[in-house]
Backbone as JSON Lines, residues from 0, in Angstrom:
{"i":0,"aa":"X","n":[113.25,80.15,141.48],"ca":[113.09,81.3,142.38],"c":[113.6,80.92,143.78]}
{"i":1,"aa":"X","n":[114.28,81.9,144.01],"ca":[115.05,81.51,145.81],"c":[114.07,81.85,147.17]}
{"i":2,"aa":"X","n":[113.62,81.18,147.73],"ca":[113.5,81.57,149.06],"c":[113.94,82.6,149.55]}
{"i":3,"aa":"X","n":[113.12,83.29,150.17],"ca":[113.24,84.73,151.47],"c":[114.88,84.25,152.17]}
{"i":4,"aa":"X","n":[114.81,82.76,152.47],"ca":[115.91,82.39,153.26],"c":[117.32,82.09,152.95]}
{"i":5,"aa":"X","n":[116.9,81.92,151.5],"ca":[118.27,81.33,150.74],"c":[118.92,82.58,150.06]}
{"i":6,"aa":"X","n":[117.75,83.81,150.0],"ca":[118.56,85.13,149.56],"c":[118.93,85.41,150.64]}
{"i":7,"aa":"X","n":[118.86,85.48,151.78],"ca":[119.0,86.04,153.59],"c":[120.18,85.58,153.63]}
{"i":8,"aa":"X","n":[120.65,84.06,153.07],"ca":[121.55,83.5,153.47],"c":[122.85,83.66,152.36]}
{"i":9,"aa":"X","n":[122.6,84.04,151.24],"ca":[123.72,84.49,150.23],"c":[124.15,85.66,150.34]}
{"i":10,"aa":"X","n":[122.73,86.69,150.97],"ca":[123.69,88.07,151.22],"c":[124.03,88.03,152.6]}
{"i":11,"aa":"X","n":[123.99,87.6,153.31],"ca":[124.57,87.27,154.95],"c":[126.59,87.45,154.49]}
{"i":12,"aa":"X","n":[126.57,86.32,153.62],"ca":[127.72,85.49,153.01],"c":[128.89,86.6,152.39]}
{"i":13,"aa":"X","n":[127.63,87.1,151.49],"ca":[128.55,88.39,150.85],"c":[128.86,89.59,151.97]}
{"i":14,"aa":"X","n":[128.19,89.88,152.92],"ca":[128.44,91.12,153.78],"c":[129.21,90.59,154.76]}
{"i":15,"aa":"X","n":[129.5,89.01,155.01],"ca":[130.65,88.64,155.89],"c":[132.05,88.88,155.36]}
{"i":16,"aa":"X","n":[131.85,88.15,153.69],"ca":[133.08,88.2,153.44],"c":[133.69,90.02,152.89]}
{"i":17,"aa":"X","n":[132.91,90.58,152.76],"ca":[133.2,92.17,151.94],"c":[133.47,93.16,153.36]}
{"i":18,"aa":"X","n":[132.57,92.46,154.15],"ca":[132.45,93.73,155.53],"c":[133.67,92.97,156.77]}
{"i":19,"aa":"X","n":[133.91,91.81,156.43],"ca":[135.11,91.0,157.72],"c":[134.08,90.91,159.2]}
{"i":20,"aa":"X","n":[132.91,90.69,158.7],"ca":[132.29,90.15,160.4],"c":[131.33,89.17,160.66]}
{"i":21,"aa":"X","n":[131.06,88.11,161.02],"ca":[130.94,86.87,161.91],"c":[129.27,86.97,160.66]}
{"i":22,"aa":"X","n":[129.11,85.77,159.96],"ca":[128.11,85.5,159.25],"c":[126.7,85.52,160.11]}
{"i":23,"aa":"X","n":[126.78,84.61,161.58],"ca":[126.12,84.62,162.51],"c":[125.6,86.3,163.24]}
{"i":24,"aa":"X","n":[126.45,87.49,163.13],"ca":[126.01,88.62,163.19],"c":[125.45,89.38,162.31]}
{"i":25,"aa":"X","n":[124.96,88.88,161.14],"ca":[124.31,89.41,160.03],"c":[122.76,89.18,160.54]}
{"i":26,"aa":"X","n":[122.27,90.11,160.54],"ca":[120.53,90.23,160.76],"c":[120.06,91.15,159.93]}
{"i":27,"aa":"X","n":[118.68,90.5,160.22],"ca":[117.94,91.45,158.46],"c":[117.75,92.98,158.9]}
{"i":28,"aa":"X","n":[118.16,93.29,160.2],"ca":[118.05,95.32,160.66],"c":[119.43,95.54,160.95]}
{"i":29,"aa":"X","n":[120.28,94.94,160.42],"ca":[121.61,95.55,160.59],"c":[121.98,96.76,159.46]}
{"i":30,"aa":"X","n":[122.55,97.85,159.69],"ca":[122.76,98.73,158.5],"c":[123.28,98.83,158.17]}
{"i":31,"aa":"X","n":[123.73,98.78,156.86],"ca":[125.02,98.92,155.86],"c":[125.84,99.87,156.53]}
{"i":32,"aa":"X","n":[125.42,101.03,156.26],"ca":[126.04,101.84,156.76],"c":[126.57,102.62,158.26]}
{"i":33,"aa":"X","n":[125.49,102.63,159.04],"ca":[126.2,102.49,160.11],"c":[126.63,101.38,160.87]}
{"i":34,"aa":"X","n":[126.09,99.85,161.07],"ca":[126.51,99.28,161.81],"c":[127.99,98.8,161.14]}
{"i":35,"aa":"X","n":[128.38,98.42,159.82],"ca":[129.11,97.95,159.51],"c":[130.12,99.14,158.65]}
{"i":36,"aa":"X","n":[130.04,100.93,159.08],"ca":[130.5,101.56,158.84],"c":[131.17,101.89,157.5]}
{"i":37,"aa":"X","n":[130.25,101.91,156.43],"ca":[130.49,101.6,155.25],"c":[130.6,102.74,155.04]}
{"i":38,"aa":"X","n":[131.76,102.81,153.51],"ca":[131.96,104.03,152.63],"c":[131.17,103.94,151.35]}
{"i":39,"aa":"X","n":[131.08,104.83,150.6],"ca":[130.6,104.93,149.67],"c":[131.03,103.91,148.59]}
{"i":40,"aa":"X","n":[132.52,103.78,148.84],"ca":[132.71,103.25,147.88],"c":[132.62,101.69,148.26]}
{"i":41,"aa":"X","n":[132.32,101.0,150.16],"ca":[132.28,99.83,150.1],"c":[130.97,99.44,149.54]}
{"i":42,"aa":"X","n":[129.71,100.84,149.8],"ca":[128.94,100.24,149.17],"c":[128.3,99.7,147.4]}
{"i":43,"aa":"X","n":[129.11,100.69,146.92],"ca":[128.93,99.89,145.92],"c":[129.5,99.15,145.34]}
{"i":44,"aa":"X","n":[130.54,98.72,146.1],"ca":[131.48,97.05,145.71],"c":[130.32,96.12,146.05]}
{"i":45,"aa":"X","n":[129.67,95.96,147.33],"ca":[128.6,95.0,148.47],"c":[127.68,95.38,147.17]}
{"i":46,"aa":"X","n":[126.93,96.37,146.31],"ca":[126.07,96.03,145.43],"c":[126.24,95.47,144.25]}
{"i":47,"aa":"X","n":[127.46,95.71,143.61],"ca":[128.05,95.19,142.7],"c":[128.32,93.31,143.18]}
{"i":48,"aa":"X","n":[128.52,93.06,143.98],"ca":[128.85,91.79,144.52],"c":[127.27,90.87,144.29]}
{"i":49,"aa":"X","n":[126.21,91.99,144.77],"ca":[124.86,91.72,145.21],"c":[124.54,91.02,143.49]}
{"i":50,"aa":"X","n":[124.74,91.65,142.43],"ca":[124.42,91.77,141.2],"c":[125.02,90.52,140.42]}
{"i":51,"aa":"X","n":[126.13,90.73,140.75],"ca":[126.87,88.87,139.95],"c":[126.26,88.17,140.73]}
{"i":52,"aa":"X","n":[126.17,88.33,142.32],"ca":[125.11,86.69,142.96],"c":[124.33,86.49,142.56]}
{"i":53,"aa":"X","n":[123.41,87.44,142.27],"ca":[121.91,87.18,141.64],"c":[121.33,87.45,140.25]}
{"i":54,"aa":"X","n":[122.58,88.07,139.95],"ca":[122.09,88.46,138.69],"c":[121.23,88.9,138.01]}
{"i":55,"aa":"X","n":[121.21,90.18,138.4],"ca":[120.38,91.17,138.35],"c":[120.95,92.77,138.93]}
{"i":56,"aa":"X","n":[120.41,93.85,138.25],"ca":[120.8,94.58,138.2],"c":[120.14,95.74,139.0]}
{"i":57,"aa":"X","n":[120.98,96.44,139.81],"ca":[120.84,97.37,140.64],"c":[121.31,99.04,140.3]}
{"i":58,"aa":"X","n":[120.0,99.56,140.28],"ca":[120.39,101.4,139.63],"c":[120.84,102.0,141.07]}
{"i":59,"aa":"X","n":[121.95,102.77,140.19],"ca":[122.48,103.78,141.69],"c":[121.21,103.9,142.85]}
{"i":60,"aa":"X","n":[119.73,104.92,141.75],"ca":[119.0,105.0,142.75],"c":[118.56,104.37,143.59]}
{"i":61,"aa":"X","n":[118.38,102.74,143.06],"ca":[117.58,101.86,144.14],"c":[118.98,101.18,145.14]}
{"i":62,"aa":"X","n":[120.31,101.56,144.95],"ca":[121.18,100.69,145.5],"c":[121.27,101.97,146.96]}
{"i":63,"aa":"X","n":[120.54,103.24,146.27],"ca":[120.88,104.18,147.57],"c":[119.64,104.41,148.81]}
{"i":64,"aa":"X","n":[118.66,103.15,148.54],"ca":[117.41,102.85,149.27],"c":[117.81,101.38,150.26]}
{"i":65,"aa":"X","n":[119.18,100.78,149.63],"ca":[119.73,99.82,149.94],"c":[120.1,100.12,151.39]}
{"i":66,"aa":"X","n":[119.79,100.36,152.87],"ca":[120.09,100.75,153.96],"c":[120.44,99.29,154.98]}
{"i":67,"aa":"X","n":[119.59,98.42,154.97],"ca":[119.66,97.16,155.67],"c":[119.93,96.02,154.43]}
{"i":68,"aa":"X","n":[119.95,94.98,155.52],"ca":[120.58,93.98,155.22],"c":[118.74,93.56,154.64]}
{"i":69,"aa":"X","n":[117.99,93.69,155.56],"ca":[116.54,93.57,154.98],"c":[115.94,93.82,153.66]}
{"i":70,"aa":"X","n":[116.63,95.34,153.68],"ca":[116.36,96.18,152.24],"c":[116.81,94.98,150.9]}
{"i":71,"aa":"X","n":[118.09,95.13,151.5],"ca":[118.47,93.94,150.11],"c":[117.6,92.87,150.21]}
{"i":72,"aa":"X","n":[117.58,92.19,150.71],"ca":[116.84,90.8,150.86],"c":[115.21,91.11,150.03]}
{"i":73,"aa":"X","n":[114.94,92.47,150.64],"ca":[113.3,92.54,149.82],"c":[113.86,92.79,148.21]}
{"i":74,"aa":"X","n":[114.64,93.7,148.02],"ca":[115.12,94.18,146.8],"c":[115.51,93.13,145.95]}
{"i":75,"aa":"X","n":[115.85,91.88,145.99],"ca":[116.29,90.6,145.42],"c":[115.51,89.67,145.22]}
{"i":76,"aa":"X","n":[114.23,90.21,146.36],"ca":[113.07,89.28,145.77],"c":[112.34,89.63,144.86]}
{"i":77,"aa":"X","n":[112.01,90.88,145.26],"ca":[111.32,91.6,144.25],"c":[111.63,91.84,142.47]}
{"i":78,"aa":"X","n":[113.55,91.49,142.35],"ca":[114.01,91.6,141.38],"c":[114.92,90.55,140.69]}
{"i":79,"aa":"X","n":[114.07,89.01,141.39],"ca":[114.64,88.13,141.33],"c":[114.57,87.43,139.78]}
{"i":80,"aa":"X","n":[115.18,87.37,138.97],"ca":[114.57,87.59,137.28],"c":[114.81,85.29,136.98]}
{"i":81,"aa":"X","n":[115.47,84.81,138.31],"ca":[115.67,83.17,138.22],"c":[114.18,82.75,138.13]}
């Protein structure tokens, strides 16, 4: 089972490399969607990405509760199946 910190720090990783901005500007109240101006369709590449890291699986519905960088982080613990 991963740490609060070590999921914080894998999806930091994935929203640097999918979104193109500074790993160090990833915080757990940043928003998918507006701060990092996401489309529909980036977001569900960033959940799909979320799903091979952790392996585990994300329903449209709960990927559309997915708002922060926080959200995920609780959502991965909660559905952490390691």
């Amino acid at each position: 089972m991963l740490t609060r910190e070590e999921v914080f720090s894998k999806v930091a990783e994935i929203i640097s490399n999918h979104f193109e901005i500074d790993e160090d500007k990833v915080t757990l109240g940043l928003s998918i969607k507006d701060d990092l101006n996401a489309d529909s369709i980036s977001i569900m590449e960033f959940v799909l990405e979320l799903e091979d890291e952790f392996g585990t699986e994300i329903s449209d519905d709960d990927a559309e509760k997915i708002g922060t960088v926080g959200a995920a982080v609780d959502y991965i613990m909660q559905n952490d199946k390691a």
